[in-house]
MIDOSE-1310 file (N, C-alpha, C; in nm, 2 decimals, decimal comma, always signed):
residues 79
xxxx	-2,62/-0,56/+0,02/-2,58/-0,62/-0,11/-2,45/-0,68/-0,10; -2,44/-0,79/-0,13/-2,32/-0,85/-0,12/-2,25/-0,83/-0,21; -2,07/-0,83/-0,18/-2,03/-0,79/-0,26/-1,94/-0,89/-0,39; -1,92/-0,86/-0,55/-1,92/-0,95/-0,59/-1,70/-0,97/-0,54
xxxx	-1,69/-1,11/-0,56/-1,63/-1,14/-0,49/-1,45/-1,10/-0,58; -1,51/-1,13/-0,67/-1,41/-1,15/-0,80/-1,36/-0,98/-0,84; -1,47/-0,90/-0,87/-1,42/-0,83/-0,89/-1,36/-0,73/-0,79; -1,41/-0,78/-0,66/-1,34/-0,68/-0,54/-1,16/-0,79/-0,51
xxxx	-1,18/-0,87/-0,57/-1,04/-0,94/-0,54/-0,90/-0,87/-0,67; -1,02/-0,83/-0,78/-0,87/-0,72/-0,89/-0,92/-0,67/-0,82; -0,97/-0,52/-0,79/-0,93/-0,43/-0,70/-0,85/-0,43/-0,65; -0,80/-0,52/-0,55/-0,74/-0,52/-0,45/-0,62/-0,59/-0,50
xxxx	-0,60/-0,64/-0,61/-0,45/-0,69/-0,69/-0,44/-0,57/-0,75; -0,51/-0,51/-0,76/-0,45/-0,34/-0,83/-0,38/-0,27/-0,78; -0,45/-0,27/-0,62/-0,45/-0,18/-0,58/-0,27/-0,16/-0,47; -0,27/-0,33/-0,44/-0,14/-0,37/-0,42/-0,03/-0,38/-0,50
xxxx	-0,05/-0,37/-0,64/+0,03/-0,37/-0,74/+0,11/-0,22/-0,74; -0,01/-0,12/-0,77/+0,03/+0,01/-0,79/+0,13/+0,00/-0,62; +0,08/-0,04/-0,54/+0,18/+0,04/-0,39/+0,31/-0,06/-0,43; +0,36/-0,17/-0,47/+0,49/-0,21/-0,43/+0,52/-0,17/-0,57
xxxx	+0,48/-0,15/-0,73/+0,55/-0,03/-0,77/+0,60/+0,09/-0,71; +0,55/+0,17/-0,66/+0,54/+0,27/-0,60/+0,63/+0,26/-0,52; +0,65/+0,20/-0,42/+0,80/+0,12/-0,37/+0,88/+0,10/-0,41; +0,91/+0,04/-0,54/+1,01/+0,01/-0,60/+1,06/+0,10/-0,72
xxxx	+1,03/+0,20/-0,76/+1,02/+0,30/-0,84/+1,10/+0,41/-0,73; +1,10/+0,41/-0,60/+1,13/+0,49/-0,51/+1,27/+0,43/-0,43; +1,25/+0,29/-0,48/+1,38/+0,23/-0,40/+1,34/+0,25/-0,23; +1,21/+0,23/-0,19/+1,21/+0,21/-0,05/+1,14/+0,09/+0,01
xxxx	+1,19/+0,00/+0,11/+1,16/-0,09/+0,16/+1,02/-0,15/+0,22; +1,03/-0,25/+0,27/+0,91/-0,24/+0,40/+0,95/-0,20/+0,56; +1,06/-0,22/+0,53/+1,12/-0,19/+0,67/+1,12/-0,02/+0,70; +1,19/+0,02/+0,57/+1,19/+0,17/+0,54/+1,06/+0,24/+0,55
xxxx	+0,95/+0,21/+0,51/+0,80/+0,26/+0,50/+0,77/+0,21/+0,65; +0,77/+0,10/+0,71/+0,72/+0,07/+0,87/+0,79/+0,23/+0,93; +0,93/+0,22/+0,91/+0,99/+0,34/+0,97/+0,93/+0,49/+0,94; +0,90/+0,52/+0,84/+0,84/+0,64/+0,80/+0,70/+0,63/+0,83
xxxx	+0,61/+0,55/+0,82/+0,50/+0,51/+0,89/+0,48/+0,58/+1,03; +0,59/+0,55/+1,08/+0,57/+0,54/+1,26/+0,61/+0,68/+1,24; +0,72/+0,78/+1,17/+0,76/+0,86/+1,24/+0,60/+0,99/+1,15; +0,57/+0,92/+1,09/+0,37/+0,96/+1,08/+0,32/+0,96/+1,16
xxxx	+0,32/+0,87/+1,25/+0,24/+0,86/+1,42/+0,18/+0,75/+1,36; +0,17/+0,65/+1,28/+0,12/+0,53/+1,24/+0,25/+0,42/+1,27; +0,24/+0,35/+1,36/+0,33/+0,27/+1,41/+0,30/+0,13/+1,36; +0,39/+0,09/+1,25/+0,37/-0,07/+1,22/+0,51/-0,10/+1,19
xxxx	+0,50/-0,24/+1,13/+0,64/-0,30/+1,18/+0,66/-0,35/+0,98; +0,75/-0,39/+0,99/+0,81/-0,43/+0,87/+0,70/-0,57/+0,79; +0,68/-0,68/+0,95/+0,60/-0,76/+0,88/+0,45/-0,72/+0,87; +0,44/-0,66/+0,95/+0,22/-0,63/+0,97/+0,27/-0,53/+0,78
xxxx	+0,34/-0,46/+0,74/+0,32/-0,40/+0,63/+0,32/-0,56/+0,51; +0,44/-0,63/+0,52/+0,44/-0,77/+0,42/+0,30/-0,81/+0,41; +0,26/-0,87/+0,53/+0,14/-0,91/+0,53/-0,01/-0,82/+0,41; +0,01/-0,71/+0,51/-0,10/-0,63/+0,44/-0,11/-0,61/+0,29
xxxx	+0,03/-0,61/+0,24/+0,03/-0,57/+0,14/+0,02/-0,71/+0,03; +0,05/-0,81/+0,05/+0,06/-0,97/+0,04/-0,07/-0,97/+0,01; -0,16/-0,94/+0,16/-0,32/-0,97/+0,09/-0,40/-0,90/-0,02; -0,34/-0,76/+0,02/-0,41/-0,67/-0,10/-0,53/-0,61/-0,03
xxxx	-0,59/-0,66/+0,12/-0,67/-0,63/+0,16/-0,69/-0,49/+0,21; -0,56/-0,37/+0,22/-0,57/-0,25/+0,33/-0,66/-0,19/+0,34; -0,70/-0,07/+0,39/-0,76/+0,04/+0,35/-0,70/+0,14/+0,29; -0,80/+0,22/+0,23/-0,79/+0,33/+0,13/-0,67/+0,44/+0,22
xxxx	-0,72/+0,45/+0,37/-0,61/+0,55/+0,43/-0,45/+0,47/+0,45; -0,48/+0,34/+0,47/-0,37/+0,29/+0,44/-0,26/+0,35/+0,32; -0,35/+0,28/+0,24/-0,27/+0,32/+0,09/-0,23/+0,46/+0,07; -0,32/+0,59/+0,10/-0,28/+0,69/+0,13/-0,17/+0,73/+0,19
xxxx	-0,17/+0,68/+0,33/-0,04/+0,71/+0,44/+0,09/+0,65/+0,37; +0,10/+0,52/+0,32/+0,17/+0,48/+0,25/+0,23/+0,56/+0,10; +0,12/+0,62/+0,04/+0,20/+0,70/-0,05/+0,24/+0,82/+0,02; +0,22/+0,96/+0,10/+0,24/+1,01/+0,17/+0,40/+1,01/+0,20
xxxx	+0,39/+0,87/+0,29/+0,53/+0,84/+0,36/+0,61/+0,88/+0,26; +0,63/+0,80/+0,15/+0,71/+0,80/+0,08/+0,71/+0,90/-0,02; +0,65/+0,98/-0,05/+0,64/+1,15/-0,11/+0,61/+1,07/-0,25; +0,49/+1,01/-0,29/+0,42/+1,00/-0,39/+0,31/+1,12/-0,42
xxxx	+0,36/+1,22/-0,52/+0,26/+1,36/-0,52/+0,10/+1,32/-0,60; +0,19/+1,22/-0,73/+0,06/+1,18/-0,80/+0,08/+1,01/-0,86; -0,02/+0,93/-0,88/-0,02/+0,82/-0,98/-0,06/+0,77/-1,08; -0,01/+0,73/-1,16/-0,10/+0,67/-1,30/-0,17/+0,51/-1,27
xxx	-0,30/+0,54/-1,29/-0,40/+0,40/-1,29/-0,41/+0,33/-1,42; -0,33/+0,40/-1,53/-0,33/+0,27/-1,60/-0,16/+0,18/-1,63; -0,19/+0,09/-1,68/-0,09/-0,02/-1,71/+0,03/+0,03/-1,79
């Protein structure tokens, strides 16, 4: 089943939105998250995070490790 295109593209503006709040609510970087990333045993760099997060494309463990890193316990999904 293909998937519809539009609505997996909000998804994924959502779902990028909530993480660089989540960032910025915390005051931490991408450089800072690459660093806390790695000392996770997830080794990325300041830009492969820009990037990823630019597209909106990650994965779900992505986003996870990402809150993690940065000691997100819980989030609100609405606006």
């Amino acid at each position: 089943m293909p998937k519809d295109v539009e609505v997996v593209s909000d998804y994924e503006t959502k779902a990028k939105n909530i993480l660089k709040a989540e960032l910025k609510r915390r005051g931490v970087t991408y450089g800072q998250l690459a660093d806390r990333l790695t000392m996770l045993g997830t080794p990325e760099t300041e830009r492969n995070i820009a990037n990823k997060i630019s597209r909106g494309s990650f994965t779900t463990a992505f986003f996870l490790m990402c809150m993690d890193a940065i000691g997100a316990t819980s989030l609100s999904l609405s606006d």
